[in-house]
N, C-alpha and C positions, 0 to 999 in steps of 0.2 A: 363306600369306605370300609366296607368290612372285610375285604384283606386287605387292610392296612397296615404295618405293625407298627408300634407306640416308637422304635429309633428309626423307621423311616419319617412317622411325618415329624418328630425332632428335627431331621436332616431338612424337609422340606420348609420349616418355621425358620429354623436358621439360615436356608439359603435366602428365603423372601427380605428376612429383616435385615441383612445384610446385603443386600442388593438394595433395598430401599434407603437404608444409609450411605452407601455409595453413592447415589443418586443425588442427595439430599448434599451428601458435603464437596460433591462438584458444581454444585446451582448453589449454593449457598455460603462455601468454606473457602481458603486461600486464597493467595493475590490477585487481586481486582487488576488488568491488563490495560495499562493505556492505550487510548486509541488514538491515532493520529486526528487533529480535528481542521486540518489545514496540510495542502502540497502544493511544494514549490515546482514550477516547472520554467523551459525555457525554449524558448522558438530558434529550431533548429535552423533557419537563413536567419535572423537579423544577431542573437543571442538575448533578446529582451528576456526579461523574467519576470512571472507572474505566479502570485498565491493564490490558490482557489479553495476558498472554505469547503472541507467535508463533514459540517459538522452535521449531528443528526442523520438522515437518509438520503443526506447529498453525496455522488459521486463523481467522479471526472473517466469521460474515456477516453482510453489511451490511443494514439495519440491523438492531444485534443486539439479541440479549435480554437485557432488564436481570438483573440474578444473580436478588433477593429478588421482583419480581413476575412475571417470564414475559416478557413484554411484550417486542417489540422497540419502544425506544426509541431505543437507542444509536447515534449517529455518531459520526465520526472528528471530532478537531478536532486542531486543528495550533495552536503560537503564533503573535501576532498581531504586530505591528509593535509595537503599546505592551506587550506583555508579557502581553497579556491571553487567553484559549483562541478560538478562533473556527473554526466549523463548517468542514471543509474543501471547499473550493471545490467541489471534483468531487462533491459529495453535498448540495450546498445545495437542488438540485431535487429529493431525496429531502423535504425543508421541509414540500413544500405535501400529503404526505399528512396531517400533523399539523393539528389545528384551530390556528389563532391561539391561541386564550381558554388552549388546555391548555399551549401551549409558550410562556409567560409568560418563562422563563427564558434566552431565547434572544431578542434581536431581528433585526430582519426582513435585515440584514447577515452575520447568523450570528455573531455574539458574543453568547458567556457571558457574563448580566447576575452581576455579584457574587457572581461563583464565589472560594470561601476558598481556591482552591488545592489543598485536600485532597483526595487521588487513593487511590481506593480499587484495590487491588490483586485482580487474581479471577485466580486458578491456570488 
């Protein structure tokens, strides 16, 4: 450290403490981000719908497995502008491995035809 000069290491004290402030107020400062702790999803042949807890380091793969047959059916659906469930966007190209004829319940937009509403709950 002895060609050092007294406004380099200045520059060097100020870049560290200022990077470690940065640090410190992105781990520690502004809005706390909700996390989703629960996703709705819907079985591409019948339209049944089911919530699956993600709370804590539980996740769902997409597309999941229905509870009662095995099957990965399930995608995400979000609500729709009229209130109604519709496939969510980012998984609409998962669609085309399903036949048309079996995903009856679903039109070609990603809306749930004449879903009751009724959300079935799986642990």
């Amino acid at each position: 450290m002895d060609g050092i000069k007294p406004w380099q290491l200045a520059i060097i004290i100020i870049g560290l403490v200022g990077g470690i402030g940065l640090v410190g107020w992105n781990l520690f400062g502004g809005e706390k981000i909700q996390q989703a702790d629960s996703v709705v999803m819907v079985d591409v042949n019948s339209g049944e719908l089911f919530q699956f807890s993600v709370k804590g380091s539980k996740s769902v793969l997409i597309p999941a497995r229905h509870p009662d047959t095995g099957e990965r059916t399930l995608l995400p659906v979000d609500k729709g502008e009229d209130g109604g469930w519709v496939v969510a966007a980012r998984y609409m190209h998962v669609m085309s491995r399903y036949k048309p004829e079996e995903r009856t319940s679903i039109d070609a937009q990603g809306r749930v035809k004449g879903d009751s509403g009724k959300i079935k709950r799986v642990p």
